[in-house]
GUNULO-945209 format. One line per 3 residues: number of its first residue (from 1); their letters; for each residue x, y, z of C-alpha. Coordinates in Angstrom, 2 decimals. Each point is the difference from the previous one (the first is absolute). Layout:
BEGIN
NUM> a> X Y Z  ... .
REM end
This chain:
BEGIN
1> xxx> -63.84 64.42 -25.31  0.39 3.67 -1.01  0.58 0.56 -3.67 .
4> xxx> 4.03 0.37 -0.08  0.86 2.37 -2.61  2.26 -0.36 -3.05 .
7> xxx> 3.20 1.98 -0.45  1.57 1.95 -2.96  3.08 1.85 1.06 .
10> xxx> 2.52 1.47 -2.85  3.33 0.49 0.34  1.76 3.39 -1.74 .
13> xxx> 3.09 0.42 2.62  1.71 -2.16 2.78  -1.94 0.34 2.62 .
16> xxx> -2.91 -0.61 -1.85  1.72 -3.48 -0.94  0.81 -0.70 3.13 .
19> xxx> -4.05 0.18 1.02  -0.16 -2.49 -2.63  2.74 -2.35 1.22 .
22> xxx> -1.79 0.08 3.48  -3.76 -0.79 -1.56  2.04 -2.97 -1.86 .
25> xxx> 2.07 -1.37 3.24  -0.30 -3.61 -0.31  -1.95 -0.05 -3.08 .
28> xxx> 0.51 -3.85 -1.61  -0.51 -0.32 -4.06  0.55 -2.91 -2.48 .
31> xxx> 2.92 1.12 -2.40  -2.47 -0.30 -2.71  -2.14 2.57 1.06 .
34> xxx> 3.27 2.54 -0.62  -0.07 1.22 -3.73  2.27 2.78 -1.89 .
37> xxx> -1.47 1.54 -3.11  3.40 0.89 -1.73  -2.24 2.08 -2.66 .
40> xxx> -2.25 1.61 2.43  3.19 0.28 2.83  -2.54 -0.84 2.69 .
43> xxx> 0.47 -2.58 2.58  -2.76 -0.97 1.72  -0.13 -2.78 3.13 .
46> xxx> -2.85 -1.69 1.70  0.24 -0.81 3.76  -1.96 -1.56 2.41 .
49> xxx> 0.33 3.05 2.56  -0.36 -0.60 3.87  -2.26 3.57 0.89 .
52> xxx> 2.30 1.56 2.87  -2.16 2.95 0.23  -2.88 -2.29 1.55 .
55> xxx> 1.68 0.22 3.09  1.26 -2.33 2.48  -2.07 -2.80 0.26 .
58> xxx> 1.02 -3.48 1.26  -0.82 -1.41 -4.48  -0.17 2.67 -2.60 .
61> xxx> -1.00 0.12 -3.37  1.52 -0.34 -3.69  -1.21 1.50 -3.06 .
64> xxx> 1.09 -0.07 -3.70  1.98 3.08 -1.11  1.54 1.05 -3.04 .
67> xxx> 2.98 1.92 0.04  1.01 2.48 -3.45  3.47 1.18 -0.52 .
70> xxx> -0.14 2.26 -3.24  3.29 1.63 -1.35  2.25 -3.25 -0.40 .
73> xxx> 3.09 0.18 -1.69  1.50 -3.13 0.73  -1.17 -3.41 2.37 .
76> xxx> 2.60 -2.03 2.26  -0.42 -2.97 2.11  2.43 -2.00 2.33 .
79> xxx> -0.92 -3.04 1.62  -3.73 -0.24 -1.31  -0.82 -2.75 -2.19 .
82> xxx> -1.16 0.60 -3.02  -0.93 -3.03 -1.21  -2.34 -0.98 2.60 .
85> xxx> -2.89 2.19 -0.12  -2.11 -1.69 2.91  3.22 0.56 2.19 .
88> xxx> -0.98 1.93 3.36  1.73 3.61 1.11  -0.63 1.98 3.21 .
91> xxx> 0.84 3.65 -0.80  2.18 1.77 3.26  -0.24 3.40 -1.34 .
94> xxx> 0.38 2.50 -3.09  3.03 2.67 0.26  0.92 2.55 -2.74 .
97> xxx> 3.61 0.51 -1.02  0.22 3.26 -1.51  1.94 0.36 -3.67 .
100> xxx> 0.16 2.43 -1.98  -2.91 2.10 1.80  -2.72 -0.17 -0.91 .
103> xxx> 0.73 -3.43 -1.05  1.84 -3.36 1.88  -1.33 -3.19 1.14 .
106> xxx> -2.79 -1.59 1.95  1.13 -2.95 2.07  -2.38 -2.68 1.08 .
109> xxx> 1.60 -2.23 3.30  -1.36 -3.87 0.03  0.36 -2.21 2.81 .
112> xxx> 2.81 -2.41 -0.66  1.95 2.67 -1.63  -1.66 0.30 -3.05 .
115> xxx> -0.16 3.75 -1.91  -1.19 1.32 -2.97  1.13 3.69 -1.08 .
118> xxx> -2.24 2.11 -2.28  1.91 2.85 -1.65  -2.22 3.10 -0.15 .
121> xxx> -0.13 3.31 -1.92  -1.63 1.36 3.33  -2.27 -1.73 2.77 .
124> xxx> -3.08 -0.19 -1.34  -1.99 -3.13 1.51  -3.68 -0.71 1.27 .
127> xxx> -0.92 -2.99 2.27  -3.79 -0.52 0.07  -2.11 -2.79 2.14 .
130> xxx> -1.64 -2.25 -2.91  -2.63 -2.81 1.59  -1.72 -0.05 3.72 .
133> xxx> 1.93 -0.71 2.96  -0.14 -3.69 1.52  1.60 -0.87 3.45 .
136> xxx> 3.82 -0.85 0.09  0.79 -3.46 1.33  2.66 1.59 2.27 .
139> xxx> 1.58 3.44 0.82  3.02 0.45 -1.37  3.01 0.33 2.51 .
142> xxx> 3.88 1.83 0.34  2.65 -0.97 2.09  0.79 3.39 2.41 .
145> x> 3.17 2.02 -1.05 .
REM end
């Protein structure tokens, strides 16, 4: 096996979050692993990442990545729960909804309808690969249209 390598992409603008949102696609993390420093106004997530950018092979891969919002002003969740910790989320995607510019929101999409909005001074984020890759026990899948 060829040494896969890590990735560490920031985010300063939309598009550059939307790069983000596509390395994170079907990304699953325990709710535990999702912490806000209120003093710090950092939010930082680990996920379980499946590695698009390895192509299209019949498996894939996973890897750990961490995921660094800086800038937060204020933390909102809607149909998360917070009191379970080991509870299970499959991110969809990360959008920006601009405020006061540079400022506004970064929404995180769960399967099941699940969202979480991060209120940001500006985008400023950084996702970076964390441990070795190991094969994924399946390939994840979306329904056409």
């Amino acid at each position: 096996m060829a040494r896969r390598q890590p990735i560490r992409l920031a985010a300063e603008d939309v598009d550059d979050l939307s790069v983000i949102s596509a390395a994170l696609q079907d990304a699953v993390a325990q709710l535990g692993d999702f912490r806000f420093d209120r003093k710090a106004r950092r939010f930082t997530a680990v996920f379980n990442r499946f590695r698009w950018e390895d192509g299209r092979g019949t498996q894939g891969w996973r890897t750990r990545s961490a995921l660094d919002v800086s800038g937060i002003l204020k933390v909102q969740s809607k149909r998360l729960k917070q009191d379970a910790p080991e509870a299970i989320v499959s991110l969809l995607s990360l959008t920006f909804e601009p405020g006061e510019t540079p400022g506004g929101a970064i929404l995180f999409a769960f399967s099941g309808g699940g969202e979480l909005r991060l209120d940001v001074e500006c985008i400023d984020s950084l996702l970076v690969d964390i441990a070795e890759p190991w094969p994924a026990k399946s390939r994840p899948k979306h329904e056409a249209g």
